[in-house]
C-alpha positions as CSV (number, residue, x, y, z in Angstrom):
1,X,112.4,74.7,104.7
2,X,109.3,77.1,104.0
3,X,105.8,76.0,104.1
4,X,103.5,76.2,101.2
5,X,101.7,79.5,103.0
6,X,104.8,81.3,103.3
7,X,103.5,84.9,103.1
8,X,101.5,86.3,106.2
9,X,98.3,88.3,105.3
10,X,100.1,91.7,106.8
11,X,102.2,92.0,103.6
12,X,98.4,91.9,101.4
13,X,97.1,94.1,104.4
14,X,100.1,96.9,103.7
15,X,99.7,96.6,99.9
16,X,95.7,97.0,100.3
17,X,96.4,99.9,102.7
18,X,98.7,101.8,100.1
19,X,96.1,101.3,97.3
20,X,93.1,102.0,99.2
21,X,94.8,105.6,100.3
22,X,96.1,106.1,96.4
23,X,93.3,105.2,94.6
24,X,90.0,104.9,97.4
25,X,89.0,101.5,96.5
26,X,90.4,98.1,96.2
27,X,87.6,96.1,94.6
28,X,89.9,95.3,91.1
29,X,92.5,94.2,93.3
30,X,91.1,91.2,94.9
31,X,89.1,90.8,91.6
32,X,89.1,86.5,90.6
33,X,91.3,85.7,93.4
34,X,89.9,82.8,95.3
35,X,89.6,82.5,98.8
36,X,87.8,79.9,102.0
37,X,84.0,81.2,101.1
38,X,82.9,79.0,103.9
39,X,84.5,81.3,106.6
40,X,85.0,84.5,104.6
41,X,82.7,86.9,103.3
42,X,84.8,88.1,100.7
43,X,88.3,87.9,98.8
44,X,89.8,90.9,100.8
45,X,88.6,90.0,104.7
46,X,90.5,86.5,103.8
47,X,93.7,88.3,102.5
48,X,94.0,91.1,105.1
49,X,92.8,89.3,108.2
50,X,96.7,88.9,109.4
51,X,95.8,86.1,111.3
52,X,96.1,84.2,107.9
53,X,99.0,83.1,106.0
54,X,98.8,82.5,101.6
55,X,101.0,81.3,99.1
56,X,104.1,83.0,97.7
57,X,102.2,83.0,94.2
58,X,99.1,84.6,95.3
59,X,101.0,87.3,96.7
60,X,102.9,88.0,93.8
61,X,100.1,88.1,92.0
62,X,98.4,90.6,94.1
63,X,101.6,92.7,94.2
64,X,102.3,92.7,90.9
65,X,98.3,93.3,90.7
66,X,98.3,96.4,92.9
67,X,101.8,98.0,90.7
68,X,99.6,97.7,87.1
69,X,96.7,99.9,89.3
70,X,99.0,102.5,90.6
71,X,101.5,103.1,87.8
72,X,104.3,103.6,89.9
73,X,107.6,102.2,88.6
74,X,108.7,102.3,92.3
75,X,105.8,101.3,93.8
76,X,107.4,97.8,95.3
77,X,109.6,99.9,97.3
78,X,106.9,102.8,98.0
79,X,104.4,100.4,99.2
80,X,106.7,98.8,102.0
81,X,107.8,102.6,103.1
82,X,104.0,103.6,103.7
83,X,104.1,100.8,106.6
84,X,104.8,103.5,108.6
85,X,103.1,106.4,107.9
86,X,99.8,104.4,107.2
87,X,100.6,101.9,110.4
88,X,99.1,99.4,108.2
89,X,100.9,96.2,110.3
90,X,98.5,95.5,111.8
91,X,98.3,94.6,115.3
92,X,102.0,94.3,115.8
93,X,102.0,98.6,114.9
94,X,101.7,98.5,118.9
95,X,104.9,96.4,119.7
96,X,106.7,99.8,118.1
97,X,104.6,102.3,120.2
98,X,106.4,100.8,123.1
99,X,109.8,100.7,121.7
100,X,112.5,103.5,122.8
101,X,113.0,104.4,119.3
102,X,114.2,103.2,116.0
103,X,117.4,101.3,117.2
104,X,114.9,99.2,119.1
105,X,112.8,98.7,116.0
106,X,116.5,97.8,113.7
107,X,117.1,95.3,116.5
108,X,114.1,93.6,116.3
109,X,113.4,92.9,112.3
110,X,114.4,89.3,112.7
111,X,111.4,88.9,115.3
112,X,108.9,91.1,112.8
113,X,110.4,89.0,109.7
114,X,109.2,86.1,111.2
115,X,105.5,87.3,111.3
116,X,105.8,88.5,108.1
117,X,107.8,85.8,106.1
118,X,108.6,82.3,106.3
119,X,110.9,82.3,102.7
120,X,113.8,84.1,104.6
121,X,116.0,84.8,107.5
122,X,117.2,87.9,108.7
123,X,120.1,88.7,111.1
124,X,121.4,91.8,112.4
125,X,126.0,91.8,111.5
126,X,126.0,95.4,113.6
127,X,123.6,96.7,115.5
128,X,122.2,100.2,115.5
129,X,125.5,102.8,116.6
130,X,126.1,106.5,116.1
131,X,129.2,106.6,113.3
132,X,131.0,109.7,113.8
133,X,132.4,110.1,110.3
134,X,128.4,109.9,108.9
135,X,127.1,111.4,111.6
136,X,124.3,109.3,111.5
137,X,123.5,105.7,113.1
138,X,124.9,103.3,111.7
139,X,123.3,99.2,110.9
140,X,123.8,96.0,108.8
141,X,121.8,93.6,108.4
142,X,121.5,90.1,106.6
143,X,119.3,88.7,104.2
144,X,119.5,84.7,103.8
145,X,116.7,83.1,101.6
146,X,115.4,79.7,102.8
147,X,117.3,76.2,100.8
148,X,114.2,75.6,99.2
149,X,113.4,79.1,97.8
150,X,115.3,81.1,94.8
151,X,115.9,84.5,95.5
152,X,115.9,85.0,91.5
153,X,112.1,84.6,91.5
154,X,111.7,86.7,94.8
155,X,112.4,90.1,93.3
156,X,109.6,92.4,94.0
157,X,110.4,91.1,97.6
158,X,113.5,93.1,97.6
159,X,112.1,96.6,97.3
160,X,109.5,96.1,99.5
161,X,111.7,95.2,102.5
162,X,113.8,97.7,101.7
163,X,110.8,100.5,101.9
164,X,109.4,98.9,105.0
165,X,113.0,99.8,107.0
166,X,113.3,102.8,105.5
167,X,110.0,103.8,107.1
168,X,111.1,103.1,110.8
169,X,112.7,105.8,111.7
170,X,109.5,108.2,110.5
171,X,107.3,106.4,113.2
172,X,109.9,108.9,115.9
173,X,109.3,111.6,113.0
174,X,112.5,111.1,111.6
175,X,113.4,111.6,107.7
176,X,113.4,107.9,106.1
177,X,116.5,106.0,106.8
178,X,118.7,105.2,103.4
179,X,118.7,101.6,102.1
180,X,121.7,100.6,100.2
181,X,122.2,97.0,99.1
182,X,126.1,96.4,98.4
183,X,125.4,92.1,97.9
184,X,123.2,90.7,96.5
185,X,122.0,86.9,95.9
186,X,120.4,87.1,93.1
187,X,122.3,85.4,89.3
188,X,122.0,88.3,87.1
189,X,122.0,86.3,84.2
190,X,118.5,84.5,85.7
191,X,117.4,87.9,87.3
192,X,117.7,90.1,83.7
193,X,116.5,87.7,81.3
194,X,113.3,86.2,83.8
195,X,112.4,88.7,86.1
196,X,109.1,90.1,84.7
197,X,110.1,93.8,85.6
198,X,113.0,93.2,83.6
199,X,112.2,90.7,80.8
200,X,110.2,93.2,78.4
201,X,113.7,95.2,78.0
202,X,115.2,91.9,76.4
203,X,118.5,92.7,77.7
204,X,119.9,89.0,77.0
205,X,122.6,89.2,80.2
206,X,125.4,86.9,79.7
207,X,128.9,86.0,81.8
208,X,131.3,85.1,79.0
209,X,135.2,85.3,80.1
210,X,134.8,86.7,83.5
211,X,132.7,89.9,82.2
212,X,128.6,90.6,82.3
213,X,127.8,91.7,79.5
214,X,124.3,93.1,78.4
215,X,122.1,94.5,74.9
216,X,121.9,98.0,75.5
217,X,118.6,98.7,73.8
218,X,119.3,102.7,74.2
219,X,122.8,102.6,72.3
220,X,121.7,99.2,70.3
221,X,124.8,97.4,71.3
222,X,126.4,94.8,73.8
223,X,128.3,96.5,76.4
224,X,130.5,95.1,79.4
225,X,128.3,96.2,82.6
226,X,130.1,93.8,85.4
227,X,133.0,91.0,86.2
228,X,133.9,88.8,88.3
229,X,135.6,89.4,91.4
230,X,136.6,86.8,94.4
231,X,134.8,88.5,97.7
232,X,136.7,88.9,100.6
233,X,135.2,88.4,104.2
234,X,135.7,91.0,106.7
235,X,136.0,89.5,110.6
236,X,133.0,91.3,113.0
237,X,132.4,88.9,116.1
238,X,135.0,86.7,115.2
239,X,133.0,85.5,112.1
240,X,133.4,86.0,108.2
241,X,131.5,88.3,106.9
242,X,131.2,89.4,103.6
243,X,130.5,93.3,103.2
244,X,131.2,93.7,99.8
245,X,134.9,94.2,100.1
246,X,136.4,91.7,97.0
247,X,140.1,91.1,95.1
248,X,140.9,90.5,91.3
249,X,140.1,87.1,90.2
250,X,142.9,85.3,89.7
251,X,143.9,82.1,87.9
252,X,140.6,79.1,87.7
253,X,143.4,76.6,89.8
254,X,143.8,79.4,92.6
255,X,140.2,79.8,93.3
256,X,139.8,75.7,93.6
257,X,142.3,75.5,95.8
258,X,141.4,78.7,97.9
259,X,137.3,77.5,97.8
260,X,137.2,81.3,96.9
261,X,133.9,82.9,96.8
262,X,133.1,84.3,93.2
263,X,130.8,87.1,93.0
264,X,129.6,90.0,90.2
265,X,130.6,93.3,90.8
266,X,128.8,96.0,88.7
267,X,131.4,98.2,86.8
268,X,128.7,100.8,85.4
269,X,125.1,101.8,86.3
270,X,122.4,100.6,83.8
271,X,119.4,102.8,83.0
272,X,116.4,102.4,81.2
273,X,113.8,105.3,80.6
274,X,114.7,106.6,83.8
275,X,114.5,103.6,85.7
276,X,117.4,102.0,87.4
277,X,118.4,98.5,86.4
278,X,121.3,98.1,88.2
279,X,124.0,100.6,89.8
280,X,127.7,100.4,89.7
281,X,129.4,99.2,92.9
282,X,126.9,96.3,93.4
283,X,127.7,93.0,93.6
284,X,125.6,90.0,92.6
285,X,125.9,86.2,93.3
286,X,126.7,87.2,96.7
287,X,126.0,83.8,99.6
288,X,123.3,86.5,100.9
289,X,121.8,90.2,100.8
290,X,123.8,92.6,102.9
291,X,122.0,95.8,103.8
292,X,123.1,98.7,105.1
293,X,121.2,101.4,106.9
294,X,121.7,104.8,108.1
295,X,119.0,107.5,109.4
296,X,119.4,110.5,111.5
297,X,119.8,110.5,115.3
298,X,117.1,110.8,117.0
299,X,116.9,114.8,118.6
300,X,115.4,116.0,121.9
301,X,112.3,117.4,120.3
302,X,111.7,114.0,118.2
303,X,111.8,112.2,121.5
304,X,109.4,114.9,123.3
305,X,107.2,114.4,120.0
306,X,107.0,110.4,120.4
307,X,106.3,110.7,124.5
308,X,103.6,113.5,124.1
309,X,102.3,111.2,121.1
310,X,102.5,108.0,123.3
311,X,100.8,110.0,126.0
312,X,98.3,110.7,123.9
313,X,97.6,107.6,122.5
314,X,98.3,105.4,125.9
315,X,94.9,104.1,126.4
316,X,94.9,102.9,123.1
317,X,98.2,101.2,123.2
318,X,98.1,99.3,125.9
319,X,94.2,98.4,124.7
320,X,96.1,97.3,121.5
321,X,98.7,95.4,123.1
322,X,96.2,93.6,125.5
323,X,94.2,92.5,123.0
324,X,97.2,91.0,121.0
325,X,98.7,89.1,124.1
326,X,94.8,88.0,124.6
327,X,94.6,86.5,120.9
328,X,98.2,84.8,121.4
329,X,96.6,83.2,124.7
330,X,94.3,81.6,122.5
331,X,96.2,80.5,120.0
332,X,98.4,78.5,122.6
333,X,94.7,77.3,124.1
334,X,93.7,76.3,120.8
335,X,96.9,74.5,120.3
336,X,96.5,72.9,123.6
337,X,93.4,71.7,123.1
338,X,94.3,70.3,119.3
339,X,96.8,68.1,120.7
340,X,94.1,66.6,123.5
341,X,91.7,65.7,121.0
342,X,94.7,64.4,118.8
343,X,95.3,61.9,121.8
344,X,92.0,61.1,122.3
345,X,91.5,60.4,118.6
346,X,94.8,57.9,118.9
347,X,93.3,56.3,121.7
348,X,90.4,55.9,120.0
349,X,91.8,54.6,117.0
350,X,93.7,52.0,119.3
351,X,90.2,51.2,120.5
352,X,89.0,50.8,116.8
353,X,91.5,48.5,115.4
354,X,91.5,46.2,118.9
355,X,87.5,45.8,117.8
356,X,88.1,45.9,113.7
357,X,90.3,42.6,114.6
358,X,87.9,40.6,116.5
359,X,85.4,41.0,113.6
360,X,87.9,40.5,111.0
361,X,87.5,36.8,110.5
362,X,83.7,36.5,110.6
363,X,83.4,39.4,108.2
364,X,82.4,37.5,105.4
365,X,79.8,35.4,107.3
366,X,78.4,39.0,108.6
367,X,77.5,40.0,105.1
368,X,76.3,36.9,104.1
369,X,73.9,37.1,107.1
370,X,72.8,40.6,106.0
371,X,72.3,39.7,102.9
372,X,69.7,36.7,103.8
373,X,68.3,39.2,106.0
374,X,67.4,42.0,102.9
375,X,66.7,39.1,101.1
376,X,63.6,37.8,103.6
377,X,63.1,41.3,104.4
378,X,61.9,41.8,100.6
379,X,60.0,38.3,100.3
380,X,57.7,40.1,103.5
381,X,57.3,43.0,101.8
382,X,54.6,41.4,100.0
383,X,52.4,40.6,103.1
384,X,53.5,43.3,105.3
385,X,51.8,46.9,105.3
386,X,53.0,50.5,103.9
387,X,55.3,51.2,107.1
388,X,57.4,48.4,106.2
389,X,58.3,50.6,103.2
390,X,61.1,52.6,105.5
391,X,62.9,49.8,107.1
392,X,63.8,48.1,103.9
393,X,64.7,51.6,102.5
394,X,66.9,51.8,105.9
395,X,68.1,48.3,104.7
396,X,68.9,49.1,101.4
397,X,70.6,52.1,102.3
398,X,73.3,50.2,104.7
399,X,74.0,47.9,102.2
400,X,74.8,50.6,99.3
401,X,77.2,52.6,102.4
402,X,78.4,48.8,102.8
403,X,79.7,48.4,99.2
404,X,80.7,52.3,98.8
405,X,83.4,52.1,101.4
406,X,84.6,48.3,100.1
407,X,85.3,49.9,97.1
408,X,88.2,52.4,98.5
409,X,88.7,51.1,102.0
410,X,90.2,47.8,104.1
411,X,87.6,45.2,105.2
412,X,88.9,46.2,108.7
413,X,88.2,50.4,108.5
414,X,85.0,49.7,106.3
415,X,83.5,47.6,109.5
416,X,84.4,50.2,112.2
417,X,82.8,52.9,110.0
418,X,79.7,50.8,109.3
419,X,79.7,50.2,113.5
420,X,80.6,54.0,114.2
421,X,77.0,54.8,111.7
422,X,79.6,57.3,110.1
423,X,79.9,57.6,106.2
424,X,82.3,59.0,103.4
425,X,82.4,62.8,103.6
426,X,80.4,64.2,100.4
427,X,81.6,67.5,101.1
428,X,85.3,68.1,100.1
429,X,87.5,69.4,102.6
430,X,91.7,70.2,103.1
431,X,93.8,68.1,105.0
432,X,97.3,67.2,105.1
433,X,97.6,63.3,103.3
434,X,100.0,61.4,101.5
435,X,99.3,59.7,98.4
436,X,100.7,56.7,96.1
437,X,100.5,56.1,92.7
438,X,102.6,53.2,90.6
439,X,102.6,51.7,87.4
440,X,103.5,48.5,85.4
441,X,106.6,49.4,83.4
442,X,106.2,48.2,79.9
443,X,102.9,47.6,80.2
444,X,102.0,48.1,76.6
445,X,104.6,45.7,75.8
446,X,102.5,43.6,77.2
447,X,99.0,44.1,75.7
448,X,101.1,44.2,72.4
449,X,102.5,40.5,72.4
450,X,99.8,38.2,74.5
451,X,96.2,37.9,74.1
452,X,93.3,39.7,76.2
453,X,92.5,36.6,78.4
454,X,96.2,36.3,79.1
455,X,96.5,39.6,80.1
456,X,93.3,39.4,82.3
457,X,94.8,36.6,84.3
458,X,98.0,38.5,84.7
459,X,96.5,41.7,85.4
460,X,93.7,40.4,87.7
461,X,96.8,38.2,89.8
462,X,98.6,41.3,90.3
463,X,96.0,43.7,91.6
464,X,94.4,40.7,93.5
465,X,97.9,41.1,95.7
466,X,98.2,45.1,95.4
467,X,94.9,45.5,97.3
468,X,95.9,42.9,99.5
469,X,98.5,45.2,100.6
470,X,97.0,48.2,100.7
471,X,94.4,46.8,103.1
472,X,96.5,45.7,104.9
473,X,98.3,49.3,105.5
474,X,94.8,50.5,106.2
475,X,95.0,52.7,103.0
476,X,92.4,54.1,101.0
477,X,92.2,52.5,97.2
478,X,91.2,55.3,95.1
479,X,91.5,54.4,91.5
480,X,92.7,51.4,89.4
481,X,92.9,52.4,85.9
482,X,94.7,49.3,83.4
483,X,97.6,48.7,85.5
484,X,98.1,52.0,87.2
485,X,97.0,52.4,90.9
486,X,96.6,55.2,93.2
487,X,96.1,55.2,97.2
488,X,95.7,57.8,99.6
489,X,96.6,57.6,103.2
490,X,94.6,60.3,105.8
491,X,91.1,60.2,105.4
492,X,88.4,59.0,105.9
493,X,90.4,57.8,109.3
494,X,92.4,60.0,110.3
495,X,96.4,58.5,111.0
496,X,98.9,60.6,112.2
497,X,101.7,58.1,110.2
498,X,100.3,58.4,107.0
499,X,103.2,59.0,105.0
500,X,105.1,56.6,107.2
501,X,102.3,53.8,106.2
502,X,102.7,54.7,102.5
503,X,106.3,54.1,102.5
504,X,106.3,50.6,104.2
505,X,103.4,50.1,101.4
506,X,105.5,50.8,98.6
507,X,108.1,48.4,100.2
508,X,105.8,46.0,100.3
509,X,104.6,46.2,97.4
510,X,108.2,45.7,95.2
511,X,108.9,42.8,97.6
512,X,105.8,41.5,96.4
513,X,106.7,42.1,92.8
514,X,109.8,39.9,93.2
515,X,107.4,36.8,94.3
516,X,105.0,37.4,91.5
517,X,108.1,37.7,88.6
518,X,107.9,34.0,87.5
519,X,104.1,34.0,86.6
520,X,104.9,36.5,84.3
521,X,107.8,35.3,83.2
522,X,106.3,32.3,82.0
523,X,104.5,34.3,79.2
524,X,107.5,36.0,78.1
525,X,107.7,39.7,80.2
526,X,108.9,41.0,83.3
527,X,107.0,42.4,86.1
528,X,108.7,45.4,87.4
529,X,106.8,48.4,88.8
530,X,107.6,52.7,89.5
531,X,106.0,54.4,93.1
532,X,105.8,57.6,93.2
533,X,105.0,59.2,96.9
534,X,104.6,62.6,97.9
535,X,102.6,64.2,101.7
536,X,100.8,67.4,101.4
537,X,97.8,69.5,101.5
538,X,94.8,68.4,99.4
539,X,91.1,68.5,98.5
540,X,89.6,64.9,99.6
541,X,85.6,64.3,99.0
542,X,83.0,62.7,96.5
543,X,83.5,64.8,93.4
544,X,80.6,63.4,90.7
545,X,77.1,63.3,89.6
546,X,74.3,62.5,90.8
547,X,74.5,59.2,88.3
548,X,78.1,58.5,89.7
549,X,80.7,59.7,92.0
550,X,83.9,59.6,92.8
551,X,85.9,59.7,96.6
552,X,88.9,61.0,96.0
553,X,92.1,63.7,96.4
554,X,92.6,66.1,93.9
555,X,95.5,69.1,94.2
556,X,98.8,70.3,92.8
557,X,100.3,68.0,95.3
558,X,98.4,65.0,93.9
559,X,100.1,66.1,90.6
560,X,103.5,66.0,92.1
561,X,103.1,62.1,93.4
562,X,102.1,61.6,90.0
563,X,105.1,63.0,88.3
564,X,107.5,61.0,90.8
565,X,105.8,57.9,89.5
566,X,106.5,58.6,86.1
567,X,109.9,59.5,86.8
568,X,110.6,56.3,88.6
569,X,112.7,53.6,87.3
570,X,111.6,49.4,87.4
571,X,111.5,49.2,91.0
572,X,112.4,52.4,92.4
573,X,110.3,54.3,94.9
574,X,110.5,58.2,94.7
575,X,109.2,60.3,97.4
576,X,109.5,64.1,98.4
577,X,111.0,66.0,100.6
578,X,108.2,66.6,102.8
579,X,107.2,62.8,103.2
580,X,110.7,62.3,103.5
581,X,110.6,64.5,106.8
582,X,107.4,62.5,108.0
583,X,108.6,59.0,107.5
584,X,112.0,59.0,108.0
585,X,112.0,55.9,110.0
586,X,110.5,54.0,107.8
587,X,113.2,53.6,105.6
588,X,116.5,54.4,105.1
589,X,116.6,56.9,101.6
590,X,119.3,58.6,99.7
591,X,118.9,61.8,97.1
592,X,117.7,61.7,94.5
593,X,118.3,65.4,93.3
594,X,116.2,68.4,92.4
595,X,114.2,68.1,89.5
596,X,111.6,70.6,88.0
597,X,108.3,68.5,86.7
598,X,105.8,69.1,84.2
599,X,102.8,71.8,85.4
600,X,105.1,72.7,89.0
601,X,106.5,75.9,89.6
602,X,109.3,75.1,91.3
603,X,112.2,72.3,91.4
604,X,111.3,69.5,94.0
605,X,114.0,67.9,95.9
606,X,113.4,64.0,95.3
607,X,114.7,61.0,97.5
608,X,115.0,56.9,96.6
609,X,114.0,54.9,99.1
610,X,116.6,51.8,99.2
611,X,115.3,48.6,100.5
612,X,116.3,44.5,100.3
């Protein structure tokens, strides 16, 4: 599964590179695009520091940015093939300095993929070899997209890798290697008709009886570009590997009962003002991208080139390389020491709840004492001087933190924070939480058929238990609005099983639906309730006015919990895949499916969480 920053900052870095040397600036490029301004001075030293990692989607949007400046129809492609001429990799441009040439470098892309991607895997079918018959060395090479990505919306992706291998062999001044793609993964019907780069030519791709077919807008017809063939593995390694090699396609029952593989294969090259849309002898809907690569063997005086270069540039190397081993080392320290003060923050909260629980049952009588106490505090006021102004202020002030963290947080956490002299945060920060939200189903119903009192005693029974539970799984109440709630787990305590606490919640919470049905079915309804739960990164902190404000989560993946709740059926919890991963003991779950939901760019696999 990929993360939500899947794209290292290297990829912006090579793409700011190749503009800067076209054009001598870059200020439009990073133009509106937002970035950390509490550690960054600008948009561009957050995007090309390649210590960072973004989103797909900001990416794109830069790439797709940086192609509109240029005006290059093959810039995708072009950009990834300056890599090596502009050695604008960054810090790993040293790894190749000490590599014996570009066979070493082919060998390796699966270790440089990782620090450049996290949406893909590459692996290497045959490694770098002199083939007689080319004369030439000879590789292939696998691409496999990640479960959770579609290669259909990872196009400009394509060229790009495909530039950045053709520039190895120039680092040992070599011509470019040649690129060619036999497989591909991609649907052409999605690819044609979506893809931006080729949507504007509206060539309305269909697969009707075996055959692609297309609208040729240069002869202002349909014409048959492509069929279907069944692929046919070749063995290297004892494994099956598909190279492109493929068989007629026979009759529907003998592909079911073979499990045959059924792929596209281009029958005539496509062209559109000059540019290529596709070229006869691919083949699309392949299980992965196959490349193949060729490039020149390297000759004595390359290799006397590279070692007098090397020489050259020694001191620098190794100063390179020192300083990138250096920066791993304290990444590992810094790691190190995140996991120490994640014990001592356990222990601590051990520590915490042991105290929060001898309190608990006097907590009442505590307030009631404090109360008295502002109380007599103000009746002095009267006879005491001007420097008694500041303690009752002091006293005021506890009591207003007092009833602000009542109103999101457990009795329990709301004493140890009082204790601690710690407070909400006002300023809003990102953190990985889990949050909750459920509904009544039918509640309008309801509100239809009984009177307002009715509904108050109803409505005020129910929540009365809701926050019971939620205080009791040490969650933070954020909103009740009618009959809708939402809780957040993650802040302002920090808790390691957040989304493991949210599921037992929700668990809870239907169990307690089933004790509560009879009150309601006394005045005619059912009680039956939706969860929807998803984990992720998010904006928490007070978000207001001065007059009122507001602690709270707000995010895309705030939205997505929301959606699951509206998806979910009386008494059915939905969660995602990513809380799914975190709390996987706390319930036993089945799928759900993949569903795409309103305002998210992509489909989210969905689990049900089954309990008694």
């Amino acid at each position: 599964m990929s993360r939500v920053d899947c794209k290292s900052n290297r990829n912006i870095r090579i793409i700011s590179t190749y503009v800067e040397d076209l054009l001598g600036d870059t200020v439009s490029l990073f133009s509106d695009i937002p970035f950390p301004e509490d550690s960054y001075r600008c948009a561009k030293d957050y995007l090309t520091d390649e210590d960072e990692w973004t989103t797909y989607e900001t990416f794109q949007n830069i790439f797709r940015k940086a192609k509109d400046l240029v005006g290059d129809p093959d810039f995708y492609f072009n950009c990834g093939a300056s890599a090596g001429r502009l050695q604008s990799w960054g810090r790993l441009s040293y790894f190749s300095q000490i590599f014996a040439g570009p066979n070493d470098g082919i060998r390796r892309l699966p270790f440089f993929n990782k620090n450049f991607n996290d949406i893909k895997d590459i692996e290497i079918i045959k490694p770098p070899a002199y083939d007689k018959k080319l004369r030439k060395i000879h590789a292939i090479i696998s691409v496999k997209f990640h479960e959770d990505q579609d290669p259909n919306r990872n196009f400009i992706d394509d060229p790009y890798l495909r530039g950045i291998i053709s520039s190895i062999p120039t680092i040992w001044g070599l011509p470019p290697a040649v690129v060619k793609q036999s497989l591909n993964e991609y649907d052409p019907e999605i690819l044609l008709n979506e893809e931006e780069e080729f949507s504007a030519c509206k060539l309305d791709a269909r697969i009707e009886n075996r055959q692609l077919t297309i609208y040729c807008p240069t002869e202002n017809r349909r014409k048959v570009i492509g069929k279907e063939v069944l692929l046919e593995p070749d063995i290297i390694g004892g494994r099956k590997i598909f190279l492109g090699r493929f068989s007629e396609l026979g009759g529907e029952q003998e592909v079911r009962d073979k499990k045959r593989c059924v792929g596209v294969f281009i029958t005539e090259s496509l062209k559109i003002d000059s540019r290529s849309i596709v070229t006869k002898g691919e083949i699309f809907k392949a299980p992965y991208f196959v490349l193949e690569i060729t490039y020149d063997r390297s000759r004595f005086w390359n290799r006397l080139f590279q070692i007098l270069y090397r020489r050259g540039k020694k001191g620098e190397t190794v100063h390179g390389m020192i300083e990138t081993i250096n920066l791993l080392r304290e990444a590992i320290a810094a790691k190190n020491e995140a996991y120490k003060d994640v014990e001592k923050a356990n222990l601590e909260l051990r520590e915490a709840k042991e105290e929060i629980d001898k309190y608990a049952k006097n907590l009442e009588d505590m307030v009631g004492e404090r109360t008295a106490e502002l109380k007599k505090t103000q009746e002095e006021l009267l006879a005491l001087n001007e420097n008694l102004t500041k303690k009752v202020n002091e006293q005021v002030e506890e009591l207003s933190r007092y009833n602000k963290l009542r109103r999101y947080l457990s009795p329990k956490i709301t004493e140890r924070i009082l204790l601690d002299g710690n407070d909400l945060n006002d300023m809003s920060h990102r953190k990985l939480m889990t949050v909750l939200f459920s509904d009544i189903r039918d509640f309008s119903d309801l509100t239809d058929s009984l009177e307002p009192e009715e509904i108050f005693v109803l409505l005020n029974n129910y929540l009365s238990e809701m926050a019971k539970l939620i205080h009791q799984h040490e969650g933070t109440l954020d909103k009740i609005i009618g009959d809708g709630i939402m809780v957040f787990f993650g802040d302002p305590v920090p808790m390691p099983d957040h989304a493991h606490r949210a599921v037992l919640l929700a668990i809870d919470m239907q169990k307690k639906i089933s004790q509560l049905k009879d009150e309601w079915l006394g005045y005619g309804h059912s009680l039956n309730i939706g969860i929807g739960i998803n984990t992720g990164y998010m904006t928490v902190g007070s978000i207001g006015s001065e007059f009122h404000r507001d602690y709270t989560v707000v995010g895309n993946q705030v939205n997505i919990a929301a959606r699951l709740e509206s998806m979910a059926k009386p008494g059915e919890i939905l969660i995602s895949r990513r809380t799914y991963s975190k709390a996987k003991s706390a319930a036993p779950v089945e799928e759900a499916g993949r569903f795409q939901l309103k305002g998210i760019h992509s489909p989210v696999a969905v689990y049900r969480v089954l309990y008694k």
